[in-house]
C-alpha positions, 0 to 999 in steps of 0.5 A: 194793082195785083199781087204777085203770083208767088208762094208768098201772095197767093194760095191760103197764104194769098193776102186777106184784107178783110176788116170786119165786126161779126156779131154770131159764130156759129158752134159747129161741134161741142158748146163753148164753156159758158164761164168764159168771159174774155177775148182771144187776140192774135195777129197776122201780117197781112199786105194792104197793098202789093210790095215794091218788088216782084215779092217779099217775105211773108210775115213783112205784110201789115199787122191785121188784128182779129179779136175772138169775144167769149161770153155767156157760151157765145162767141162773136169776132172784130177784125182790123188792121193796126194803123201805123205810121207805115200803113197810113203813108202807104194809104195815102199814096195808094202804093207801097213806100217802103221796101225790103224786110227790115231793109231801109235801103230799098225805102221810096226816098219819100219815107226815109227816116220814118218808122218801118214798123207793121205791129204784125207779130203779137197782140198783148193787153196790159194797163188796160191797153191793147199793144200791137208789136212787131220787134223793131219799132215801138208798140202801136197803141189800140183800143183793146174793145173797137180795135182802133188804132190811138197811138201809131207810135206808142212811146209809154209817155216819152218814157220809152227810150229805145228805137225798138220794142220786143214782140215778146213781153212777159208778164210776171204773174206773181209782180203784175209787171211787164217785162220787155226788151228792144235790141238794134235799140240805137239803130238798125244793126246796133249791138245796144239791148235796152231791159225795161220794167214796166209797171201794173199799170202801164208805166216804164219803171226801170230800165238797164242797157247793155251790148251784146256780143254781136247784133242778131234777132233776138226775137224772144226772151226768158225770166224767172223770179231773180233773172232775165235771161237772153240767148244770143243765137247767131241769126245776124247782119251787116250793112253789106247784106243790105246794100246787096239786096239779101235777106235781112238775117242770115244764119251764121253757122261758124258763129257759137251761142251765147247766154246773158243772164241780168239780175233783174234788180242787178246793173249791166255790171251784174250780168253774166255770160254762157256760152255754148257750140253753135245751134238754133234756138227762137221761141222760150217755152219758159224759165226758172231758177232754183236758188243760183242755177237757172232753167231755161227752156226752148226749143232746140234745133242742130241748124237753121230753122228759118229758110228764108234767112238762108246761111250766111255762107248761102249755103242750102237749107237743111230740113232735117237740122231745122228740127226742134225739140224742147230743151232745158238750158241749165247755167249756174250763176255761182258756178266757175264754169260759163258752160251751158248744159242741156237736156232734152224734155221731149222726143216731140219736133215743133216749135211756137210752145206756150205755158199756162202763163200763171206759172211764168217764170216759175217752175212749172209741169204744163208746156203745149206747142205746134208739132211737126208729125212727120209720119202722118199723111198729108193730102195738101200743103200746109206750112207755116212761116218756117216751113214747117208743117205744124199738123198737130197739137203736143201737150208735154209734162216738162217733169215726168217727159210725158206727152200726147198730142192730136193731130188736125188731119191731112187736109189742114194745119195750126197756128199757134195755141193759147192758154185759157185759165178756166175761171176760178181754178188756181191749179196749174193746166185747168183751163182750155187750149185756143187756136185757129185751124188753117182748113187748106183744102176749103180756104177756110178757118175754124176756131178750135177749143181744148181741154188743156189737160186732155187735149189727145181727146180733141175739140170741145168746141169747134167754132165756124169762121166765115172767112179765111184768117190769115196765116198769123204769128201769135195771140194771147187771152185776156178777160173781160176785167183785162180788157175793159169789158166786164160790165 
């Protein structure tokens, strides 16, 4: 069977399918720092089988997950597909059962009722397990060193209550706690949101529930020591959109913003509520709080940044509204005021911003993202998932407004950067930037490692890949303790 010939299947976005176990990368430039011991996991949706309908949405393929080992200067790579419940259905068929993005109406009648999810979103390592995610189904359970699927359906022990589970949990560095939500986490559309905390060692502890004030994607999340804190921008549904065949979300532009801020040892009965006029905000760079007053940091943008959820009012996309720059949402739990007040922490446009993740949910000086450099040349298309074309690396200093940045060149672009402490170090920004290179104009990949403190410098390695690596979402790195491997 073929794949259509659309924008979503063909091209450097044309499906990968490659599983594979590669035991030697090549070093093309620089040398790899021989302290490293660990792994960088990302993951990308990536199509085992042509869609039902004439296309779909990119990122609504199956989860591929690809492992990059370090060790001893060396690199080497496992690559696999995430086994769920949707993926070996569809094996066994030898076609595509289920249908449109998040869309159970446009389901085969033989998989009605079963788990839609694809664990194509995020790839994270705790309690010693690897958790592949995608954020309306529960996690899928995987070996974190042969990338074996052990659990389709992981449920934390029949301790996880909800239907969903996010593809964004936060660790707390200071704790060693896992903290997650699932929102739709009574069904599809559901306005019910479940906070769960979760042990060290893998094991569901708490969890609060509460309503938010209409269902959207709540897509990610912040925290900080005293909080968790959830931003309710209006990326939302209703049955009718489903039943007319329309992209699962739509932007809602007569719809404001929200904030809800839990206490993390409070009830749902603690929570309080912000406010503020409509605008588009997905990914969290990080949050903190000082005494009452809570910093919430995230990308910002005027309008809607995903143009395939177009306007609830079908209304055009708008590039320059979809333009996003990190901004600090300040909100005082002791205040009179359910007003949001915001400043904006740099001039620089992107989106996917990361942190050194020793420094979560406190405050911190370190942030990097994708950036969108309009006034560098482009020789070929080159977008990601948003539409966006993310040429460049940013490093920002969130206290003193600094920046810099490098840019990749007109003939490739990036995907998301990994923070890597550098062993031993405590410091705050010590230790390497990790990311893949979409090498457009050869169909190929490279892996690129930085100095995170001086990434306008550029590569201190630059790592060859012997295929193409799928456009993917979002990765994280672990050490070899974290992962099992250490002996």
């Amino acid at each position: 069977m073929k794949f259509p010939e659309t924008q979503n299947y063909s091209g450097f976005f044309a499906p990968s399918g490659v599983e594979a176990e590669v035991n030697y990368l090549p070093v093309l430039e620089g040398a790899i720092p021989p302290e490293l011991d660990g792994a960088f996991y990302r993951v990308a949706p990536d199509p085992q089988l042509p869609p039902m309908g004439a296309d779909d949405i990119w990122f609504n393929g199956d989860g591929m997950v690809t492992m990059f080992r370090f060790k001893q200067g060396g690199a080497s790579m496992k690559q696999r597909w995430a086994r769920t419940e949707k993926f070996e259905l569809e094996r066994q068929a030898g076609k595509a059962l289920f249908g449109a993005y998040r869309n159970p109406l446009t389901d085969d009648p033989a998989v009605k009722g079963k788990v839609r999810g694809t664990a194509n979103t995020n790839v994270v390592v705790h309690g010693g397990k690897l958790l592949a995610l995608k954020e309306d189904s529960p996690p899928v359970l995987m070996d974190p060193l042969t990338l074996e699927t052990i659990d389709p359906i992981y449920d934390f022990g029949g301790k996880l209550t909800s239907e969903t589970f996010t593809a964004h949990p936060k660790i707390d560095p200071k704790t060693g706690e896992m903290l997650a939500i699932g929102y739709a986490a009574k069904g599809l559309l559901t306005r019910d949101v479940v906070f769960y905390t979760i042990s060290p060692a893998g094991e569901i502890t708490s969890e609060v529930w509460f309503e938010i004030p209409y269902y959207c994607m709540m897509h990610d999340f912040g925290f900080t020591d005293d909080y968790a804190v959830f931003h309710i921008i209006p990326s939302t549904s209703d049955w009718e959109r489903l039943e007319n065949r329309l992209p699962h979300f739509g932007f809602d532009k007569k719809r404001p913003i929200h904030v809800g801020i839990l206490p993390r040892k409070g009830t749902a009965e603690d929570m309080k509520w912000f406010s503020a006029p409509n605008c588009f905000a997905s990914h969290v760079m990080n949050a903190h709080n000082v005494g009452s007053k809570v910093h919430f940091d995230t990308p910002l943008a005027e309008g809607n940044m995903f143009p395939f959820f177009p306007d609830y009012d079908g209304g055009a996309f708008e590039p320059e509204k979809a333009a996003s720059r990190v901004t600090r949402w300040t909100m005082d739990m002791l205040g009179n005021s359910d007003e949001i007040q915001m400043t904006r922490l740099t001039e620089m446009v992107g989106e996917f911003p990361r942190i050194d993740d020793r420094f979560a949910g406190q405050d911190y000086e370190h942030g990097y993202l994708l950036v969108q450099d309009m006034a560098q040349p482009v020789d070929l298309p080159g977008r990601s998932a948003s539409g966006m074309l993310m040429n460049t690396l940013g490093h920002i200093n969130v206290k003193t407004g600094e920046s810099e940045s490098w840019w990749v060149g007109p003939v490739s672009s990036l995907q998301e950067p990994a923070f890597i402490p550098r062993p031993g170090s405590t410091a705050e920004g010590d230790g390497y930037i990790v990311m893949i290179e979409n090498r457009l104009a050869e169909m190929g990949s490279r892996l690129l490692l930085f100095d995170a403190l001086d990434v306008a410098k550029g590569p201190i390695a630059v790592i060859g890949l012997p295929f193409r690596i799928r456009m993917g979402l979002h990765g994280n790195w672990y050490t070899a303790e974290q992962i099992g491997a250490a002996a």
